[in-house]
C-alpha positions in Angstrom: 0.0 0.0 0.0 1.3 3.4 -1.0 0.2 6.3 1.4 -0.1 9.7 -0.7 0.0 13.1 0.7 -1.5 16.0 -0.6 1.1 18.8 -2.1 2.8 20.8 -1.2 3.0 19.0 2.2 1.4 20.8 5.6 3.9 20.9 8.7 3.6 22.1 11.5 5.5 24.2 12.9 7.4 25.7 10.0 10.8 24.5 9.8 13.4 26.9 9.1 16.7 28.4 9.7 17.7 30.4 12.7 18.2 34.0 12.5 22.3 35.6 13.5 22.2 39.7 14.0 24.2 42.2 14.9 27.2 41.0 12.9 30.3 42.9 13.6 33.7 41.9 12.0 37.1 43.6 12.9 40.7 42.9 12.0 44.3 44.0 12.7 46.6 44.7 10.7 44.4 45.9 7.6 46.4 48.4 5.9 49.3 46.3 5.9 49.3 43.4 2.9 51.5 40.3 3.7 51.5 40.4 7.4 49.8 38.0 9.9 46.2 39.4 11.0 43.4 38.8 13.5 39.1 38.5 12.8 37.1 39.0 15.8 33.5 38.3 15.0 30.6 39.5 17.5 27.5 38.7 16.6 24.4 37.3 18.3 22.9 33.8 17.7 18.3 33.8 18.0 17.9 30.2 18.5 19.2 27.6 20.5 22.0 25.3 19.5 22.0 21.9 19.8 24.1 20.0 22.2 27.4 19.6 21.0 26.6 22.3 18.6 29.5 24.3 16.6 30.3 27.3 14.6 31.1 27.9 10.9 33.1 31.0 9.7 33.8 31.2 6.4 35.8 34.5 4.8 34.5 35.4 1.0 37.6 33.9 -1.5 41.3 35.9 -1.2 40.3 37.6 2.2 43.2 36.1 3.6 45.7 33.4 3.1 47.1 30.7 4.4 49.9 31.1 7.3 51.7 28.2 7.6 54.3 29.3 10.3 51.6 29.2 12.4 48.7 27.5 14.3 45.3 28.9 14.4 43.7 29.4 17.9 39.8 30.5 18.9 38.7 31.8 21.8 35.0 32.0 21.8 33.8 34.7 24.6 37.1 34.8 26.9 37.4 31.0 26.3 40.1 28.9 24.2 38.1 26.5 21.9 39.6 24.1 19.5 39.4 25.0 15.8 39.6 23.7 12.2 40.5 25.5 9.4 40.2 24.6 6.0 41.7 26.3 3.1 39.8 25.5 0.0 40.3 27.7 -3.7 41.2 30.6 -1.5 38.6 30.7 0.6 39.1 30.1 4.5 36.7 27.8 6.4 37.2 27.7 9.9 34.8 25.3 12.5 34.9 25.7 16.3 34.0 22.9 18.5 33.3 22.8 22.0 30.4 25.8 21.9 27.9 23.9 23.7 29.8 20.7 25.0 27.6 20.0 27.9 23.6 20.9 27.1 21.6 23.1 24.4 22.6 26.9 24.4 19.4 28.6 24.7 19.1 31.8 22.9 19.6 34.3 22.4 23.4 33.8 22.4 25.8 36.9 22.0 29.3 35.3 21.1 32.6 37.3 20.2 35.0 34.9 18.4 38.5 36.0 18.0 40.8 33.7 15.3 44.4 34.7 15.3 47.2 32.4 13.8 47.7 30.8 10.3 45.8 33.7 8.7 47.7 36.9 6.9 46.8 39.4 4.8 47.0 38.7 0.5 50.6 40.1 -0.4 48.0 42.9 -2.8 45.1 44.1 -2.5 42.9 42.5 -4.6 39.4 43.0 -5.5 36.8 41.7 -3.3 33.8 40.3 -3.8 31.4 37.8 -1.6 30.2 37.9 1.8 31.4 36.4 5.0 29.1 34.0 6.5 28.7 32.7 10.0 26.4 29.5 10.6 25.5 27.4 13.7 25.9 23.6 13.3 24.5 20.8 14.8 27.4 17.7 15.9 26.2 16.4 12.4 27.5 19.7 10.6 24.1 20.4 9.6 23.1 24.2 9.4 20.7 25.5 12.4 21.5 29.3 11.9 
């Protein structure tokens, strides 16, 4: 037996994506091109994160390069969390584990992340384009905010 539905399909509540605000980014270093810089990132997080949740920065393609005299380090409101970066076709990915290690963060959630360490400025200034985005993760990687 096949059980049909009627389309488009009638949930309730509405699933979708959490809402980040108040997005402030701020780095050192910026009219200087081939030097070592720091990103902090303040923002604030509307809905709750899962347990074992994480963060996702990603910088648009050629914000920065790869520092490899270095090791990146995160400290996510005063405290040091464990990060991964990924370089990928210029563009820096960078996850942060350990945001909600014990039970679900309720929101709202104002964090200030500060990543300093394997990143430097492009030896020129080259033209930008793309956006920075910040998502919340659940311990599967999947996207909550």
């Amino acid at each position: 037996m096949i059980s049909q539905s009627k389309s488009p399909l009638d949930a309730t509540p509405d699933l979708s994506f959490g809402v980040i605000s108040g997005i402030t980014i701020t780095h050192a270093n910026s009219p200087y091109v081939g030097l070592a810089t720091t990103y902090t990132k303040s923002f604030l997080v509307e809905s709750d994160i899962p347990l074992g949740g994480k963060l996702r920065l990603t910088f648009p393609a050629n914000r920065v390069v790869v520092d490899t005299t270095t090791t990146m380090t995160c400290t996510v409101n005063g405290a040091s969390l464990p990060c991964t970066p990924t370089f990928t076709s210029g563009v820096l990915s960078v996850v942060i584990t350990g945001v909600c290690p014990t039970a679900i963060c309720v929101a709202p959630i104002t964090y200030s992340v500060l990543m300093s360490g394997r990143i430097k400025n492009p030896s020129s200034v080259p033209t930008l384009t793309g956006s920075f985005t910040i998502e919340t993760l659940d311990s599967a990687n999947f996207i909550v905010s």
